[in-house]
VEXVO-684110 format. One record per residue: residue number from 0; x, y, z negated of N, C-alpha, C in turn. Coordinates in steps of 0.2 Angstrom, whole numbers, padded with zeros to 4 digits, always signed. Atoms other than C-alpha are relative to their C-alpha. Example, Ala and Ser with C-alpha at 12.3 -4.5 7.8 and 13.67 -1.06 7.14 Angstrom:
% residues 2
<loro 0, <+0004, -0006, +0000>, <+0062, -0022, -0039>, <+0004, +0006, +0000>>
<loro 1, <-0004, -0006, +0001>, <+0068, -0005, -0036>, <-0004, +0005, -0003>>
***
This chain:
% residues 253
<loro 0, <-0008, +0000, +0001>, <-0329, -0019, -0017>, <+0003, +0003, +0006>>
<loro 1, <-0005, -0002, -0006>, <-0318, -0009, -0004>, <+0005, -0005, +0002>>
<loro 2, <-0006, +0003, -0005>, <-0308, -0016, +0007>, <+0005, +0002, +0001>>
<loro 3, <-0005, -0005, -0002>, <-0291, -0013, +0011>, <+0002, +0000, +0007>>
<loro 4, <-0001, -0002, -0004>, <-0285, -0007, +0026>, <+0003, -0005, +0002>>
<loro 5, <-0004, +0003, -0002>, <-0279, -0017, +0040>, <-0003, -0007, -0002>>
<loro 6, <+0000, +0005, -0001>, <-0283, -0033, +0032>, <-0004, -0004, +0001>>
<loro 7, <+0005, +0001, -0001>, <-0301, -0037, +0034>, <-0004, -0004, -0005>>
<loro 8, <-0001, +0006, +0007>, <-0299, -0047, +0015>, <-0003, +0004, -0003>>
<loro 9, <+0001, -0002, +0005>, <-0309, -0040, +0001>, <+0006, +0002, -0004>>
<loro 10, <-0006, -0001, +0002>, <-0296, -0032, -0011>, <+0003, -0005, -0006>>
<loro 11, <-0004, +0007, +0006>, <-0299, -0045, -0024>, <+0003, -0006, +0001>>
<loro 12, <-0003, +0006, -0002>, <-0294, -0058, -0012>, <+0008, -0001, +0002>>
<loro 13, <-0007, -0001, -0001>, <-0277, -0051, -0011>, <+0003, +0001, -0004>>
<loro 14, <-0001, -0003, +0006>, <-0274, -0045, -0026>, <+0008, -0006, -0001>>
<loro 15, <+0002, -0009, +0003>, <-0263, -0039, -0034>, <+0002, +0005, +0004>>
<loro 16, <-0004, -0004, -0007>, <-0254, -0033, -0018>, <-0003, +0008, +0002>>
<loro 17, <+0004, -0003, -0003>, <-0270, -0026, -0010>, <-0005, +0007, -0005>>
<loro 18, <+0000, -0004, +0005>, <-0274, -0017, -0028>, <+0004, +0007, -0001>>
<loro 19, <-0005, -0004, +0000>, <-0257, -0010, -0029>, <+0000, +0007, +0006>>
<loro 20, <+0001, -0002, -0008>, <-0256, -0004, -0010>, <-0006, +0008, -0001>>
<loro 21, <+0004, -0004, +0001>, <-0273, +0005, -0014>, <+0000, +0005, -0002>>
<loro 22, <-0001, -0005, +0004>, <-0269, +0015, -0027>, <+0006, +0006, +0002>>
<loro 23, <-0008, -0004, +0002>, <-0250, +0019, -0023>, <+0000, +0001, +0008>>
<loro 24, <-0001, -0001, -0008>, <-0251, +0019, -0003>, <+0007, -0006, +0003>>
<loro 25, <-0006, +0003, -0002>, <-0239, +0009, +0010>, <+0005, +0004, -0001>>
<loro 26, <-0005, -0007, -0001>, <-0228, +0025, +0014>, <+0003, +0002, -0007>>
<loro 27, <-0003, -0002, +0006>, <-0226, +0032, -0002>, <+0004, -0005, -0006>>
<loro 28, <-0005, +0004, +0002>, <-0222, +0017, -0010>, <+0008, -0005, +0002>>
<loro 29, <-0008, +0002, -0004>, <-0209, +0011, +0003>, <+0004, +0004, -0003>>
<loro 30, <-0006, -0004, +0001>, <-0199, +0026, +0001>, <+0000, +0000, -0007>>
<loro 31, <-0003, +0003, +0009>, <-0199, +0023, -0019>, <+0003, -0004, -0001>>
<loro 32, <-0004, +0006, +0003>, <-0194, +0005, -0020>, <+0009, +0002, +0008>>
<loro 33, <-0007, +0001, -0004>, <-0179, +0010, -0003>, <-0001, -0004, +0005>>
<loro 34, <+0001, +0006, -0004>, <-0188, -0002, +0007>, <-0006, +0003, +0007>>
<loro 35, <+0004, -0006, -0007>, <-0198, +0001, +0025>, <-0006, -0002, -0001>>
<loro 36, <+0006, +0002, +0003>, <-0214, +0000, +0024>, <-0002, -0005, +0003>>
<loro 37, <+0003, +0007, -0003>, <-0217, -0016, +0034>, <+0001, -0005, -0004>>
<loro 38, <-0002, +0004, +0005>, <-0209, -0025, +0021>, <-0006, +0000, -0006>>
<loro 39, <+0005, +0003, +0005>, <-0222, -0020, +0009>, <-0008, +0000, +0001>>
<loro 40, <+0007, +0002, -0001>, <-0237, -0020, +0020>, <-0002, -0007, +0003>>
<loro 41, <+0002, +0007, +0000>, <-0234, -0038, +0021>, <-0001, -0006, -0004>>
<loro 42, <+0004, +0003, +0009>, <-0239, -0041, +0002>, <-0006, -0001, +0001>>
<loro 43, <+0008, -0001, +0004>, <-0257, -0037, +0006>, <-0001, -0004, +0008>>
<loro 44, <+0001, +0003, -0007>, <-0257, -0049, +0023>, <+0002, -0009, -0003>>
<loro 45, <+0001, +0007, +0004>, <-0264, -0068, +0021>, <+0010, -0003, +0004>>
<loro 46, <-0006, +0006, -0001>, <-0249, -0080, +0022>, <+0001, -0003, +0007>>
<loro 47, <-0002, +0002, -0007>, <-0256, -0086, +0040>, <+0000, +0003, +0006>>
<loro 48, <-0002, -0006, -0002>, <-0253, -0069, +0045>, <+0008, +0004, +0000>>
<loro 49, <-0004, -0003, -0002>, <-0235, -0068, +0044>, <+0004, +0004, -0012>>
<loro 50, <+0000, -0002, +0006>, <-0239, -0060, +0023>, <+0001, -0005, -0005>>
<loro 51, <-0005, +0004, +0007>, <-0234, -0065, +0006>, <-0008, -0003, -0003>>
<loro 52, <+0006, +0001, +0004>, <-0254, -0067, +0002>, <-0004, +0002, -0007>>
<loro 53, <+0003, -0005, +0003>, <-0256, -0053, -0009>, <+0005, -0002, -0008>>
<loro 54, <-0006, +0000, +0004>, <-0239, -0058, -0020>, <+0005, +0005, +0001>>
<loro 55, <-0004, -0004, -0001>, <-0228, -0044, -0024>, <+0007, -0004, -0004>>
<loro 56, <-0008, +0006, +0003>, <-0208, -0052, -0027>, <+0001, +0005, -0007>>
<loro 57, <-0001, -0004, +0009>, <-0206, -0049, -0048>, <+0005, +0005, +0002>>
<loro 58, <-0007, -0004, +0002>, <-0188, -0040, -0043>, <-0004, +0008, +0002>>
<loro 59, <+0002, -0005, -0002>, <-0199, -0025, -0038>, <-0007, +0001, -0003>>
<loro 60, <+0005, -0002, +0005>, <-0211, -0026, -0053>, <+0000, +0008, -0005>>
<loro 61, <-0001, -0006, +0005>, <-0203, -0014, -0065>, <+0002, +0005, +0005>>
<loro 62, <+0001, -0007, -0006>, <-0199, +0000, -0050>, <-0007, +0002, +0000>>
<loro 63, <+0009, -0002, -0001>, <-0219, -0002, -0046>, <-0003, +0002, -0006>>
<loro 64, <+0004, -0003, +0004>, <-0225, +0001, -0062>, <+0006, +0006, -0004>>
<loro 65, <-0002, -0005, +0002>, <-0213, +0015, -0066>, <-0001, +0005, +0004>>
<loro 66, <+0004, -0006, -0004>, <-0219, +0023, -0051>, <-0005, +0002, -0001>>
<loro 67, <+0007, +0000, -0003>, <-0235, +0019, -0052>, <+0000, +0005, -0007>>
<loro 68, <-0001, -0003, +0006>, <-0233, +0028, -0072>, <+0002, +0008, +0004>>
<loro 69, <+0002, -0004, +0000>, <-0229, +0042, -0064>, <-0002, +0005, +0005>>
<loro 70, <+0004, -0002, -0005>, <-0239, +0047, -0049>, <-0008, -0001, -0004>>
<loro 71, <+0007, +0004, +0002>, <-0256, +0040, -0059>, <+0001, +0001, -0006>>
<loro 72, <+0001, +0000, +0008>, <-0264, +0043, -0075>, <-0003, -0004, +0000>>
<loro 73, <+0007, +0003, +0001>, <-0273, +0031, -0083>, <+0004, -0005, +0005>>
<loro 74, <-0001, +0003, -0006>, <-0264, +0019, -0070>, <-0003, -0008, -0002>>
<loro 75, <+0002, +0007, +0001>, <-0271, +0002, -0067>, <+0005, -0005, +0002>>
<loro 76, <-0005, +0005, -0004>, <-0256, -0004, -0059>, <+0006, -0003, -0007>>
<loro 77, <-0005, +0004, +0006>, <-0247, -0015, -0075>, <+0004, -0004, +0003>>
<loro 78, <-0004, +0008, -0002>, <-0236, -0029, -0076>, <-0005, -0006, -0002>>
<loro 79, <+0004, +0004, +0001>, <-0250, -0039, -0081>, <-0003, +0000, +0005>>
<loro 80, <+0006, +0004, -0009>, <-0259, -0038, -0063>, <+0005, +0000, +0002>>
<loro 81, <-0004, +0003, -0004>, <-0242, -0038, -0055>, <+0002, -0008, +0000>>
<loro 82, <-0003, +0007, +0003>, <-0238, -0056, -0065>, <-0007, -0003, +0004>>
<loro 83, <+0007, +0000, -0004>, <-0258, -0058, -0058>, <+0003, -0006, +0005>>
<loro 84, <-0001, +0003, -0007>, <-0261, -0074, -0048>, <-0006, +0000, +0002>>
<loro 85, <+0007, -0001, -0006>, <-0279, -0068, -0043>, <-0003, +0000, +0007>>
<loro 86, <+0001, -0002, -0008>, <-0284, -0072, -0024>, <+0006, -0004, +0003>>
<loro 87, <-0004, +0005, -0007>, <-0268, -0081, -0020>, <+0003, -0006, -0004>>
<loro 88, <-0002, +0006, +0003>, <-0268, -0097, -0029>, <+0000, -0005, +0007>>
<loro 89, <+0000, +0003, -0005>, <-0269, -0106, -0013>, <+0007, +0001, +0005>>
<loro 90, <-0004, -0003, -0005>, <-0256, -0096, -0003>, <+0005, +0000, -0006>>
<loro 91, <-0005, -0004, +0004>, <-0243, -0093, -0020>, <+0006, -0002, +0003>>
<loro 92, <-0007, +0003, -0001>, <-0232, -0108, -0016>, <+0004, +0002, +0005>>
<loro 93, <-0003, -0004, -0008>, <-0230, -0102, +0003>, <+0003, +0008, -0002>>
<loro 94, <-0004, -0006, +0000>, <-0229, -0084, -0004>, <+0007, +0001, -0004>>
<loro 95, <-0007, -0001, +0002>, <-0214, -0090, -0016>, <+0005, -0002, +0002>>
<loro 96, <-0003, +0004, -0002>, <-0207, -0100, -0005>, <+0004, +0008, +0005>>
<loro 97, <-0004, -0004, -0005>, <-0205, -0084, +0010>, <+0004, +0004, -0005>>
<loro 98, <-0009, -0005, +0004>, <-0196, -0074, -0005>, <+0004, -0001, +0000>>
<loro 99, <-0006, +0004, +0001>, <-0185, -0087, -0009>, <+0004, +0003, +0007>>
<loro 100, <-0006, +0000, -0005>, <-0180, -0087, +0009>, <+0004, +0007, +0003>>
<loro 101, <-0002, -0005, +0000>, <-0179, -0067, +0011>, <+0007, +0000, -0006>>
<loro 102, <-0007, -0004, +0003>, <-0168, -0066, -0005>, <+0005, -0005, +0001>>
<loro 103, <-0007, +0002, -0003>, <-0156, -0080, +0000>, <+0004, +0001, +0004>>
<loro 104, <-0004, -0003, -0003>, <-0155, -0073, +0015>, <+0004, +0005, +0001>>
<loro 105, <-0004, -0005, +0000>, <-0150, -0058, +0009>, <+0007, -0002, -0005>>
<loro 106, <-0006, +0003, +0003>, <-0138, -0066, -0003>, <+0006, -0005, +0004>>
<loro 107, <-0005, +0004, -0004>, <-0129, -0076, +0011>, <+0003, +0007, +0002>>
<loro 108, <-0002, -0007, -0004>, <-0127, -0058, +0019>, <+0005, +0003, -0007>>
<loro 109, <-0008, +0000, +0004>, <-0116, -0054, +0003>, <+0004, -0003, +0000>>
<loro 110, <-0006, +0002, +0000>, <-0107, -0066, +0001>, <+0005, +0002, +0005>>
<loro 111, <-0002, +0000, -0008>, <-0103, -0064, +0020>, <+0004, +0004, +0000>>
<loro 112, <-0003, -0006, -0002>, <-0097, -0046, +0016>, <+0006, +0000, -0006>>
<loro 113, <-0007, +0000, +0003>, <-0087, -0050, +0002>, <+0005, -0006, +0004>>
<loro 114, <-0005, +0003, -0003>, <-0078, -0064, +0010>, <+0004, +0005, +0005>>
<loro 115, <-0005, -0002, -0005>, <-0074, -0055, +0024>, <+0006, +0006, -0002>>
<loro 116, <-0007, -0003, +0002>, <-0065, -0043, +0014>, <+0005, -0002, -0004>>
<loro 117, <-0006, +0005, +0002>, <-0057, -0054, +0006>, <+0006, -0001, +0001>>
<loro 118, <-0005, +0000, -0005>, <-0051, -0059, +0021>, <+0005, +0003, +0002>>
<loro 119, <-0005, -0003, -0002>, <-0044, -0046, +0024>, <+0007, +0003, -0003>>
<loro 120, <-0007, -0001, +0008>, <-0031, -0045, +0009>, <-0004, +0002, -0005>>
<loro 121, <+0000, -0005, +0006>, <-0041, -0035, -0002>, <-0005, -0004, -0005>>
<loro 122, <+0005, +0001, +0003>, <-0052, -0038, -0018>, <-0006, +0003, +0002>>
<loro 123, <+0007, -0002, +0002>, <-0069, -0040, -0018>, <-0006, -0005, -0001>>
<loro 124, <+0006, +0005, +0001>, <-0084, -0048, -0025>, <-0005, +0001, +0000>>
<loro 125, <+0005, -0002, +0001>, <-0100, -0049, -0025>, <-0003, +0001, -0008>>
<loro 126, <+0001, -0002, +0007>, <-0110, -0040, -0040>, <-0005, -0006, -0003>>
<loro 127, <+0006, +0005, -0001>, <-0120, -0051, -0050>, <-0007, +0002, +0001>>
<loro 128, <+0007, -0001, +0001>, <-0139, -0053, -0048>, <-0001, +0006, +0007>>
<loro 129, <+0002, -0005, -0007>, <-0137, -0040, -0032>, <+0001, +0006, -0002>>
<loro 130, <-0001, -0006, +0004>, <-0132, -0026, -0045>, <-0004, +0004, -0004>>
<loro 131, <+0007, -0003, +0001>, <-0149, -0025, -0053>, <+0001, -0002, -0009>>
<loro 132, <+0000, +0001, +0008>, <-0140, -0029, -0071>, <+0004, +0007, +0000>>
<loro 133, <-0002, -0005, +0004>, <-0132, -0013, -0082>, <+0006, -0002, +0003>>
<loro 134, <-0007, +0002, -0001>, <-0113, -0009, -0077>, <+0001, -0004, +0006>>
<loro 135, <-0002, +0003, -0005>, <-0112, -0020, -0062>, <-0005, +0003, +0009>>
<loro 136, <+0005, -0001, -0006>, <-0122, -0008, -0047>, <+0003, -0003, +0007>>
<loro 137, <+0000, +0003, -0003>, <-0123, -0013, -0031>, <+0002, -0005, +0003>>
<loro 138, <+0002, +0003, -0003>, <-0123, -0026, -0020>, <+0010, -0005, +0000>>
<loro 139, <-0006, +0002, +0000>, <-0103, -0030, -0018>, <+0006, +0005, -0002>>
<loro 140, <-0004, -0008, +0001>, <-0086, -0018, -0025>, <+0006, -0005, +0003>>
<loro 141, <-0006, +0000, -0001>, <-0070, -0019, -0017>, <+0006, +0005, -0002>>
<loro 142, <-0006, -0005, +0004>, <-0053, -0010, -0021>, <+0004, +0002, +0007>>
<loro 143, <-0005, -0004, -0006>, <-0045, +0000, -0006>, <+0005, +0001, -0004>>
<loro 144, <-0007, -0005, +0004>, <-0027, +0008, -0012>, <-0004, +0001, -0007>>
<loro 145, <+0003, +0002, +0007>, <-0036, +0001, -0028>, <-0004, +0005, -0003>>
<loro 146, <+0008, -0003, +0002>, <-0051, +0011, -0029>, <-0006, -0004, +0001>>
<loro 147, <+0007, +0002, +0001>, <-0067, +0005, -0033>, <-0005, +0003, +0005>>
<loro 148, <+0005, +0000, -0006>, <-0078, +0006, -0018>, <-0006, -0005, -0002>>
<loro 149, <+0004, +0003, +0003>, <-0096, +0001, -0023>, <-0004, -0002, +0010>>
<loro 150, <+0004, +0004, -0007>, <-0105, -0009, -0004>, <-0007, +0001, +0000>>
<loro 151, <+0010, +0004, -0002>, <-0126, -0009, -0001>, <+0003, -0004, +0004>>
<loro 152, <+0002, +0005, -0006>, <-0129, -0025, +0010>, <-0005, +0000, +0003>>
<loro 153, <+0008, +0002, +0001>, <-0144, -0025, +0021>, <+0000, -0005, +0007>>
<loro 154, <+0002, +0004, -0008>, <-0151, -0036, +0034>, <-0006, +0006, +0003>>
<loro 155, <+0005, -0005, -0002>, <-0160, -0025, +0045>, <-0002, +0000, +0006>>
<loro 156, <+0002, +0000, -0007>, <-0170, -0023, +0059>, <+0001, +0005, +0004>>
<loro 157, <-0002, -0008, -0005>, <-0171, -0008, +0074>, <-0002, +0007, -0004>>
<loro 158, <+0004, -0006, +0001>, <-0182, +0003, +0063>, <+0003, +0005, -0006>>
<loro 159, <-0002, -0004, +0010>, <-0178, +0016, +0047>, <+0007, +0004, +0005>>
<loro 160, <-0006, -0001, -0005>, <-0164, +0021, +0062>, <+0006, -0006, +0000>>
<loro 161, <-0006, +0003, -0002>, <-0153, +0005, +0059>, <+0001, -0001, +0007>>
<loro 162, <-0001, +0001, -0009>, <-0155, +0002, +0080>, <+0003, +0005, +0002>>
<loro 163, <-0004, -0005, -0001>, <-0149, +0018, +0081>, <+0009, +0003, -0002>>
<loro 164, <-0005, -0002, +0004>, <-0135, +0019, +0074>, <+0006, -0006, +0003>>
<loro 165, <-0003, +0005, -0006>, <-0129, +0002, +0080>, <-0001, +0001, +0009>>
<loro 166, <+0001, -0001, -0006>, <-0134, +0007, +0098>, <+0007, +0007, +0001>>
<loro 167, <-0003, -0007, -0003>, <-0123, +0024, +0098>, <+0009, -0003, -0003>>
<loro 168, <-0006, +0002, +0002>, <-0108, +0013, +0090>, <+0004, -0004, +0004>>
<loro 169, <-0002, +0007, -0005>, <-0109, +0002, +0104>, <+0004, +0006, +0005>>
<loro 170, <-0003, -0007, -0007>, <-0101, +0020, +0114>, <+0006, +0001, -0004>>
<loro 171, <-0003, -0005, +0004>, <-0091, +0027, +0101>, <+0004, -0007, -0005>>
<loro 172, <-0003, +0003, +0003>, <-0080, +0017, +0086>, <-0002, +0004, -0007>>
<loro 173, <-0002, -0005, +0008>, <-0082, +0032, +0073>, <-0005, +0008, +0000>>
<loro 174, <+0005, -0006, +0000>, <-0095, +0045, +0072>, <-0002, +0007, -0005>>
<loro 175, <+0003, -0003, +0004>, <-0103, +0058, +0062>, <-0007, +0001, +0003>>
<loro 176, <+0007, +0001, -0001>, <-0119, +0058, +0057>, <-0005, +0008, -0001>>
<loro 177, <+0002, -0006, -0002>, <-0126, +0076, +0062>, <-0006, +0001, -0007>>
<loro 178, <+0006, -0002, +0006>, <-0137, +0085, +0047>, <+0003, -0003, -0006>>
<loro 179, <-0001, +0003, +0007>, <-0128, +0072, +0032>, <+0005, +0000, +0002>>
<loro 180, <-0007, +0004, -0001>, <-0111, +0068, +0026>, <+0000, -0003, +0000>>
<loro 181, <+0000, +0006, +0000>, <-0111, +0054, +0032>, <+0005, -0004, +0007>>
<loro 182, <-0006, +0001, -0005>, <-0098, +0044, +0045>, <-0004, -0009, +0002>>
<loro 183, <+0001, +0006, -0002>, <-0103, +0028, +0054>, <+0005, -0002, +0003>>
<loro 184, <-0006, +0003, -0003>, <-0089, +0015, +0060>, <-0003, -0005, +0002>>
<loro 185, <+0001, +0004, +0000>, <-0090, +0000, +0067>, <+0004, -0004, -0004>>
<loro 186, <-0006, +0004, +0005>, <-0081, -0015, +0057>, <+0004, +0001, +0002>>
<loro 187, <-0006, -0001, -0002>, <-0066, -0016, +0067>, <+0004, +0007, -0003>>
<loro 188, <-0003, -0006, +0004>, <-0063, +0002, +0062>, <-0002, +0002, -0008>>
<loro 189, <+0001, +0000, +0004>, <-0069, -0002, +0046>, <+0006, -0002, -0003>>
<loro 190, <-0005, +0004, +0001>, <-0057, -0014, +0044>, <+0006, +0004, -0002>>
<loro 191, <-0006, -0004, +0001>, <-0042, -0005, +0047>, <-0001, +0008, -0006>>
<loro 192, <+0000, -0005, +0006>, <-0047, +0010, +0037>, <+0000, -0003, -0007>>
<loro 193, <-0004, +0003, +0007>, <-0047, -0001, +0021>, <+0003, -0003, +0000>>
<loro 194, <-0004, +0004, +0002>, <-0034, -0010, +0025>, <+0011, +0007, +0002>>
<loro 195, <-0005, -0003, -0001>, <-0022, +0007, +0030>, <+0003, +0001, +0006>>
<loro 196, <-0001, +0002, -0008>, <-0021, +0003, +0049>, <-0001, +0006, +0004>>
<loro 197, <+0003, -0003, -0004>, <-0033, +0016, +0055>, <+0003, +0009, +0002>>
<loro 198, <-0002, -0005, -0003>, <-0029, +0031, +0066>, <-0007, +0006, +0000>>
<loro 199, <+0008, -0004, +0001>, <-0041, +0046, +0061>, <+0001, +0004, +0007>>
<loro 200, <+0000, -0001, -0007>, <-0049, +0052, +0075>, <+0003, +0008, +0001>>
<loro 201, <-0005, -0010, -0004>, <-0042, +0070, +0085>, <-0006, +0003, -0004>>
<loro 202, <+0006, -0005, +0002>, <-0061, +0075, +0084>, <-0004, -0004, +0000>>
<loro 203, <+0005, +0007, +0004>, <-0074, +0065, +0074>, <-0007, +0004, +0003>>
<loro 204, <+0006, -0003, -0001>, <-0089, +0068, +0086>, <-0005, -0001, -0003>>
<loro 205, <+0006, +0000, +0003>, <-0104, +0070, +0079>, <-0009, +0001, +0004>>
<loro 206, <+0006, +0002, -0005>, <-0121, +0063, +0085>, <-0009, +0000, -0004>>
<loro 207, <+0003, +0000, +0001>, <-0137, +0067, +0081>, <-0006, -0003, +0000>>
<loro 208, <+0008, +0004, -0001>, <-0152, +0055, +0076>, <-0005, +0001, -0004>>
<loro 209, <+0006, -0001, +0004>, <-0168, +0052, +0072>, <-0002, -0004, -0007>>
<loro 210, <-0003, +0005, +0003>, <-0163, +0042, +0057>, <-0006, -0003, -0007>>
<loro 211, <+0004, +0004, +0006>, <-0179, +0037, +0045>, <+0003, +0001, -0005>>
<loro 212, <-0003, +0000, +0004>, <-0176, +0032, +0030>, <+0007, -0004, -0001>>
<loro 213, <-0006, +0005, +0000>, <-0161, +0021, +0034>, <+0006, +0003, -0007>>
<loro 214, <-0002, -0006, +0004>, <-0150, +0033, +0024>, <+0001, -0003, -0006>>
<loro 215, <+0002, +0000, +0005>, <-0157, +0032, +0008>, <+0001, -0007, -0003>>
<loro 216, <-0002, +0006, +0001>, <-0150, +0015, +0008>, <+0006, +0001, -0006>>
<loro 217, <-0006, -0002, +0003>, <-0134, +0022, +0002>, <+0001, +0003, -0007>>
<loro 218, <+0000, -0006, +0005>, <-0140, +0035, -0011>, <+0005, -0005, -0006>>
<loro 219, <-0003, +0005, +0005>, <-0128, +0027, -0026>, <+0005, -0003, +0001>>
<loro 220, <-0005, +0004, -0003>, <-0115, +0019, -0016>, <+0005, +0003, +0003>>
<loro 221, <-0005, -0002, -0006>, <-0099, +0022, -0004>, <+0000, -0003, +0005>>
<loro 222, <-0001, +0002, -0005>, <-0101, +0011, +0009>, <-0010, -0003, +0001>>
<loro 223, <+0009, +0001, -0001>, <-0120, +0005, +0019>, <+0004, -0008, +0004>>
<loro 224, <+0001, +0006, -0004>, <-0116, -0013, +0027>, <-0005, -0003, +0002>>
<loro 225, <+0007, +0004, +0000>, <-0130, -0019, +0036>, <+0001, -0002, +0009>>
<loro 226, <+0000, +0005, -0007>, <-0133, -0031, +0054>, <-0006, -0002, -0001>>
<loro 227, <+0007, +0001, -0003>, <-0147, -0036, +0064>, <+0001, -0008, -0001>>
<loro 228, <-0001, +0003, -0001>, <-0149, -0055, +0061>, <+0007, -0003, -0001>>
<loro 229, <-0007, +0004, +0000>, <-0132, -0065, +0067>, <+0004, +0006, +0002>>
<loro 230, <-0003, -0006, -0003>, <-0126, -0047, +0074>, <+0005, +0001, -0002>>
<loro 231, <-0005, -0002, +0001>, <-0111, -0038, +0073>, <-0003, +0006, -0008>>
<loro 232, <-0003, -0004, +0005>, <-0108, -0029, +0055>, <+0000, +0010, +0001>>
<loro 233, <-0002, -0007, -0002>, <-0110, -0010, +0056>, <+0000, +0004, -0007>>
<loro 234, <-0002, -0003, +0006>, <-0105, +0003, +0043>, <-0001, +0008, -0001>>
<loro 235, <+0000, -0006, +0002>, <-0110, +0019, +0035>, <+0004, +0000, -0005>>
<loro 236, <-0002, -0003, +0005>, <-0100, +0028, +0024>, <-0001, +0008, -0003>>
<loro 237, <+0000, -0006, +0001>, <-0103, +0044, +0013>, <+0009, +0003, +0001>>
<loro 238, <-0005, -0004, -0003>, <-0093, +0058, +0019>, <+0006, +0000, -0005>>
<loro 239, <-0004, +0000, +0005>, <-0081, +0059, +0002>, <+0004, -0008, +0000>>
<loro 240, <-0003, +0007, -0003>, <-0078, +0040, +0006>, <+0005, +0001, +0003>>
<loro 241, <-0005, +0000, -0005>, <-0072, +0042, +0020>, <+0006, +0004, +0003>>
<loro 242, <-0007, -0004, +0000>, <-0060, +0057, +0019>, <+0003, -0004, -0004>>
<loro 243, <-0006, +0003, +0006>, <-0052, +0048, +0004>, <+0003, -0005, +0005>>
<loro 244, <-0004, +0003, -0005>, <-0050, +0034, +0015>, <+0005, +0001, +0005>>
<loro 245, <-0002, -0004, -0003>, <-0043, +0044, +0029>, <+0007, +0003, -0002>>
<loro 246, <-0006, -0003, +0002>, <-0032, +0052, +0019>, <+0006, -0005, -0004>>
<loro 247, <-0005, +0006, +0003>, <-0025, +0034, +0012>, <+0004, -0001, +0005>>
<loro 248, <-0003, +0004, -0007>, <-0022, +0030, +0030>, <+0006, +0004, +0001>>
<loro 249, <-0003, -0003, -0006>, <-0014, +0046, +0034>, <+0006, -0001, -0005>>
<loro 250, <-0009, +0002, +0002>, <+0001, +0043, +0019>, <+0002, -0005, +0003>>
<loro 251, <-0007, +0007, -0001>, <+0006, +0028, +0025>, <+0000, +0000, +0007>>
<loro 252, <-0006, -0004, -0007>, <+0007, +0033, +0043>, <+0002, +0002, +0003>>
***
């Protein structure tokens, strides 16, 4: 039986993780589900390793078997091995337990972002289920000067470029993102831009990074909200966003 890389575990004993993993790749797969790939090479890592113990979280079943449909003939990667508790009946509760607290945490992280808009006079709520039902996409929608603005949420860490992005905001209030339409703020400048306060900049510098996949977070949306932890709040927006904005601010100034 081969072994999968990295984890020193026979692949039956990870399954279905270490199955999945095998056929579809870490890398390749990351970039399909939007996710980095640390996140999904710690499906095929035991439970006292930090891993889910060879559990893939259901909300990323039917994505993996549409991919896997079509990279692979004949694919072996079903919903019936993904539902698979083979290899991790010992470790399930622990691996359903770290889900839980993953998607709570990221469910606190929305509410967080709707309220705070809230806060700030405007509507906004969050979507149900995370935006994963028909007609309700992403994560949270507000209404600037009564436009429907759709939010991603992430918790993130330094890698995919979030650190980067938060490191050059910490210089600047308002950026452009060199090579993409795309504009980074921090919240304060956020703020005032959907609330019709903000002053557009003279000359909207632009800064080049080395930005991973972070990005692709957004594909689908008009705003990226995402913080490190308990951190400060930082903000992409695609470039058509944020001219409209821009140009909300400049009637009423």
């Amino acid at each position: 039986m081969a072994k999968f890389p990295n984890t020193g575990r026979l692949a039956y004993a990870l399954a279905p993780a270490a199955i999945v993993l095998q056929h579809l790749g870490v890398r390749p797969l990351a970039r399909a589900l939007n996710i980095s790939p640390e996140a999904v090479s710690q499906w095929a890592r035991p439970a006292e390793r930090g891993g889910t113990g060879g559990f893939i979280p259901p909300r990323y079943h039917s994505a993996i078997c549409y991919y896997a449909a079509t990279v692979l003939k004949g694919s072996v990667v079903t919903p019936e091995l993904l539902a698979s508790k083979t290899g991790r009946a010992a470790t399930q509760e622990d691996a359903e337990d770290m889900a839980n607290r993953q998607r709570q945490k990221g469910d606190r992280f929305e509410r967080r972002v709707a309220q705070k808009l809230t806060d700030l006079g405007l509507t906004a709520r969050r979507m149900p289920l995370s935006g994963a039902c028909v007609g309700f996409e992403g994560d949270v929608e507000y209404f600037p000067f009564g436009q429907r603005l759709l939010v991603q949420c992430k918790i993130s860490g330094d890698g995919s470029g979030y650190g980067r992005i938060r490191n050059a905001l910490e210089k600047t209030a308002v950026f452009q993102l060199e090579g993409a339409d795309m504009v980074a703020v921090n919240w304060s400048y956020f703020a005032r831009l959907s609330t019709g306060r903000a002053v557009a900049p003279a000359n909207l510098p632009s800064i080049k990074l080395p930005l991973g996949t972070a990005l692709k977070a957004i594909e689908g949306h008009h705003v990226l909200v995402f913080r490190k932890d308990r951190g400060e709040e930082a903000v992409v927006l695609t470039g058509p966003a944020f001219r409209w904005l821009i140009d909300r601010n400049n009637e009423r100034n």
